[in-house]
C-alpha positions in Angstrom: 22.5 -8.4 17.4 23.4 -12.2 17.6 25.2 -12.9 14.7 23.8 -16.2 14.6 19.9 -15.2 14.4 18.3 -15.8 11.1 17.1 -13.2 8.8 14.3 -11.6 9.5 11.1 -12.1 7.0 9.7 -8.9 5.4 6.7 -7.5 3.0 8.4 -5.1 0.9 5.3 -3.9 -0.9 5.0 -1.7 -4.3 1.6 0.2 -3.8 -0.7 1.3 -7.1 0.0 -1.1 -9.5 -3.0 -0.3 -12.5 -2.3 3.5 -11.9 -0.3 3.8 -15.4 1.4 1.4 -17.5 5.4 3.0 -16.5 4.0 1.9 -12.6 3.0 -1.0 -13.8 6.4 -2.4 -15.8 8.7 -1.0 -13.1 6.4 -3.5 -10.4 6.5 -6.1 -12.6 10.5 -5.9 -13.3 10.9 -5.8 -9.7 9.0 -8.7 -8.8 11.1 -10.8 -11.4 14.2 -9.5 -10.2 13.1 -10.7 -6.6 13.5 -7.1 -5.5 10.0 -7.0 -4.2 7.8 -9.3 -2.7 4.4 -7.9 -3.0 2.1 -5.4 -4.7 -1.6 -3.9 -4.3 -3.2 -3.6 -7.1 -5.8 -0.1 -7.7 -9.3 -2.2 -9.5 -10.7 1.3 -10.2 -6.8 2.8 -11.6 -6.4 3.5 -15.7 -4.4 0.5 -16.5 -5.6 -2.4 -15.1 -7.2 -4.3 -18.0 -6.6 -8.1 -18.8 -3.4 -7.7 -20.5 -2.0 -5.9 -17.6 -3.5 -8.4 -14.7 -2.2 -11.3 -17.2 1.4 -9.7 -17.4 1.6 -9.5 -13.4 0.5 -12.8 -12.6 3.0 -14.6 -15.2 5.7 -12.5 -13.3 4.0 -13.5 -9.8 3.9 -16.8 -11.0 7.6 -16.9 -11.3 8.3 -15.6 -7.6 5.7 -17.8 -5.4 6.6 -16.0 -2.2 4.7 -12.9 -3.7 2.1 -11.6 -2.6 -1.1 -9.7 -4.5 -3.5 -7.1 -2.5 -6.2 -4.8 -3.4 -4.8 -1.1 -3.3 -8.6 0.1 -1.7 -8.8 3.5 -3.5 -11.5 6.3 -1.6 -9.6 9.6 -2.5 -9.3 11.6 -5.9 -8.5 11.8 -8.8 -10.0 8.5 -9.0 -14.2 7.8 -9.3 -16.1 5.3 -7.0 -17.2 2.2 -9.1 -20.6 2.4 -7.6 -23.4 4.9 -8.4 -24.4 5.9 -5.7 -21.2 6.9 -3.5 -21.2 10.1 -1.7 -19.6 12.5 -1.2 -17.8 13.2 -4.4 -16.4 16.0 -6.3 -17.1 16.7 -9.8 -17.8 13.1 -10.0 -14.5 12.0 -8.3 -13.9 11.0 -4.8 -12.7 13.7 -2.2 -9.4 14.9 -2.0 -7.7 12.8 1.2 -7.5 15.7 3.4 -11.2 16.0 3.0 -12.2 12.9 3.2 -9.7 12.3 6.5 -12.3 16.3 7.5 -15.1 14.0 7.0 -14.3 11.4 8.7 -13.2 12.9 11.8 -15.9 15.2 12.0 -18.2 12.0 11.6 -20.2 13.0 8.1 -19.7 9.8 6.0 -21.7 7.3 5.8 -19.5 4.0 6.6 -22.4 2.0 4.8 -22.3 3.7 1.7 -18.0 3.3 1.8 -18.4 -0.4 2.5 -20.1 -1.0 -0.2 -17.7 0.8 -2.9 -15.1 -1.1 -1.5 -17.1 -4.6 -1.5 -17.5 -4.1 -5.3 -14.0 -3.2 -5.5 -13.1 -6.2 -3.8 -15.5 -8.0 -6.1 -13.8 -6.9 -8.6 -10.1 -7.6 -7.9 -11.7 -11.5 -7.4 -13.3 -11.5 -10.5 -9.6 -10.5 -12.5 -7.5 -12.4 -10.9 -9.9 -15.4 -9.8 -9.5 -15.3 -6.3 -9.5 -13.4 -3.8 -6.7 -10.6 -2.5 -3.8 -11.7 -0.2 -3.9 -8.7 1.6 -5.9 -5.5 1.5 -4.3 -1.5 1.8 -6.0 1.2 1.0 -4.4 4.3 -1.4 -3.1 7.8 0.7 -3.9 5.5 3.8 -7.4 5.9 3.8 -7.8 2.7 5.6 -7.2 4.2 8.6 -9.7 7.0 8.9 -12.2 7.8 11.2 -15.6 6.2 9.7 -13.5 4.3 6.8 -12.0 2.1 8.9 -15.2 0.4 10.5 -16.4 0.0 6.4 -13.2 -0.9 5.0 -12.7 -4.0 7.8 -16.0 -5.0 7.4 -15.9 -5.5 3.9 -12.6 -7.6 4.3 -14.1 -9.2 6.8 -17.4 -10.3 4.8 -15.0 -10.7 1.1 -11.7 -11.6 2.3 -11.7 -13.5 5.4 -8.2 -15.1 4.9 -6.7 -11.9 4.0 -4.5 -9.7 6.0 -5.0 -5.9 6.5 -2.2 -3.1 6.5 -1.7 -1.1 9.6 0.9 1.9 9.2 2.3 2.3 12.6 5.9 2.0 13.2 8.0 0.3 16.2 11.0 3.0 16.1 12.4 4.8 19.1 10.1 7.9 20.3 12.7 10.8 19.0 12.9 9.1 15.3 9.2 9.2 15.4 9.0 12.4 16.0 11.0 13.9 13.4 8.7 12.6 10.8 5.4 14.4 11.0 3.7 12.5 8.3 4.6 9.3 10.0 3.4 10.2 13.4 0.3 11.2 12.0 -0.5 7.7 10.7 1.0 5.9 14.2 -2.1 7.9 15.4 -4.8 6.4 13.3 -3.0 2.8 12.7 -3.4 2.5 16.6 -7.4 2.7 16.6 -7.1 0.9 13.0 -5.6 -1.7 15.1 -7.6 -2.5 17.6 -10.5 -2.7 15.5 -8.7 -5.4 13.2 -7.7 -7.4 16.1 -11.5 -7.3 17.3 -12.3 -8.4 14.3 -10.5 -11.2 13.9 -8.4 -9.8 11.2 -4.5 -9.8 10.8 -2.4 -7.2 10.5 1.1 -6.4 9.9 3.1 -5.8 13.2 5.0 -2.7 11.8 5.0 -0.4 8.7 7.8 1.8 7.4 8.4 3.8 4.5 6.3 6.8 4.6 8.4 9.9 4.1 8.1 13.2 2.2 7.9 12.9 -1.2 8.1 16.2 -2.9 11.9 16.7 -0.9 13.2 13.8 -3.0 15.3 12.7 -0.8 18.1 9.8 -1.3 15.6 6.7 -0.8 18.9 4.7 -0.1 19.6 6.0 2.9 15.6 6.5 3.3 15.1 2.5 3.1 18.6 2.0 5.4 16.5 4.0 8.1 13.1 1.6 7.1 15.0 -1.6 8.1 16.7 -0.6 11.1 13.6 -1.1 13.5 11.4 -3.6 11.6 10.4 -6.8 13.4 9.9 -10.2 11.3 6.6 -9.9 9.1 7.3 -5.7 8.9 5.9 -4.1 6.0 7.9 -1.1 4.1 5.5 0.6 1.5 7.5 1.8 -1.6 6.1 3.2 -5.0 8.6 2.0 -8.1 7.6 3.4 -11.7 8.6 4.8 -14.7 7.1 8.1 -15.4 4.6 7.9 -18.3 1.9 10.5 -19.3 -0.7 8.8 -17.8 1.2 9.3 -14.4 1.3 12.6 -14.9 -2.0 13.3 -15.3 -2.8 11.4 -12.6 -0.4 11.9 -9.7 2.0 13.9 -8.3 4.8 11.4 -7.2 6.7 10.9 -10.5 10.7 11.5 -10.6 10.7 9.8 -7.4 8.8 7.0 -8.4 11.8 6.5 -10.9 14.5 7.0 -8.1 13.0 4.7 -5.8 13.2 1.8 -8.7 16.7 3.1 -9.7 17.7 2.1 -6.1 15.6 -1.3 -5.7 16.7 -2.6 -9.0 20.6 -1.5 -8.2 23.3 -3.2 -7.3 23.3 -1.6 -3.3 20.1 -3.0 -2.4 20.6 -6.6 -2.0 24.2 -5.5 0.8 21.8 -3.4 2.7 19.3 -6.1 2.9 22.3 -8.4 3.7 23.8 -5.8 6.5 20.8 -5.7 8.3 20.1 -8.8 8.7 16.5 -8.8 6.6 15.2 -11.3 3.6 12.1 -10.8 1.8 
């Protein structure tokens, strides 16, 4: 590596902000801190009323070079905003395994999906007054079969200007293939991709920071491996928080959530960025 080279410029994005109120402080301490430079945001989540959206724009406000998404949310234990939107369970959106079923076996109805996420989009505009600076979607629905034809059209038609996530990495083939979960999504993002760029739609040219959750694993050494391959304009997808009841009840990610802000907020994070060469 040339010694010389600038840094190079990433998104380091903390997904569900509105999922519970612990999420929601850990993000916002982050962002102040300039630990993180983005966050998606979940319209249809339990905590994202006006005192919420207020508190993360002041701290936005504070650290210009962050960025605001929509966190597009199509899996359970959440319910559609529209009336209309099938198929649900009990009321609730599928499970992600079955909707990812669905959507490979080709029984959804893309119309019906992009217009849930058009009044989620809508939505998102109408709290924060303009529209998202990027667009992800929750358990990486985004990607799947069927969803992702309805999910870039409704960017297309509500967020022209705004840039899409694709999960698909650019590490060497044996580190791909040690990480099941992540190979699995370098499959989809590569369809999601082409679609994105016919659509006139921009992407992010990498993605890291999928791993498996419920092993707990050191995210220090986790997020050492995330930066080693990431180009300039990579995206690494993290999830911050401080475990509240709400969470619970909600999710299953929770002590983790806590270890991945214990690490972001230390005192080792800024050296690593530093040793690798990377800035936010």
């Amino acid at each position: 590596m040339n010694d010389a080279a600038p840094p190079r410029r990433i998104w380091l994005c903390a997904d569900d902000y509105g999922i519970s109120p612990g999420v929601n402080r850990a993000i916002r301490e982050l962002i102040g801190r300039g630990r993180i430079n983005a966050t998606s945001v979940m319209v249809v989540g339990p905590a994202i009323g006006r005192d919420e959206i207020a508190s993360l724009q002041a701290s936005a406000g504070e650290s210009p070079r962050c960025a605001i998404g929509l966190h597009a949310t199509l899996t359970a234990p959440f319910r559609p905003l529209t009336m209309h939107f099938k198929p649900v369970d009990g009321g609730l959106f599928l499970p992600f395994s079955k909707l990812l079923r669905a959507g490979l076996s080709r029984r959804l109805d893309p119309e019906i999906i992009r217009a849930e996420l058009m009044v989620q989009l809508a939505a998102f505009s109408e709290a924060f007054g303009r529209p998202p600076d990027f667009v992800d979607g929750h358990q990486h629905a985004q990607l799947f079969p069927q969803v992702r034809e309805a999910f870039l059209a409704a960017v297309k038609q509500a967020a022209p200007n705004a840039w899409v996530r694709q999960s698909g990495r650019r590490a060497p083939l044996m580190q791909r293939l040690g990480t099941p979960k992540a190979l699995v999504l370098d499959g989809l993002s590569a369809r999601f991709r082409k679609l994105a760029a016919r659509a006139g739609i921009a992407f992010n040219p990498a993605f890291a920071g999928a791993y498996d959750f419920s092993k707990a694993p050191d995210f220090g050494t986790l997020m050492s491996g995330f930066l080693e391959n990431l180009p300039e304009g990579g995206l690494v997808m993290c999830h911050p928080g401080f475990v509240d009841d709400t969470l619970v009840g909600l999710d299953p990610l929770t002590g983790q959530r806590e270890s991945e802000y214990a690490f972001l907020a230390g005192e080792h994070f800024p050296p690593l960025l530093a040793m690798n060469k990377v800035t936010l």
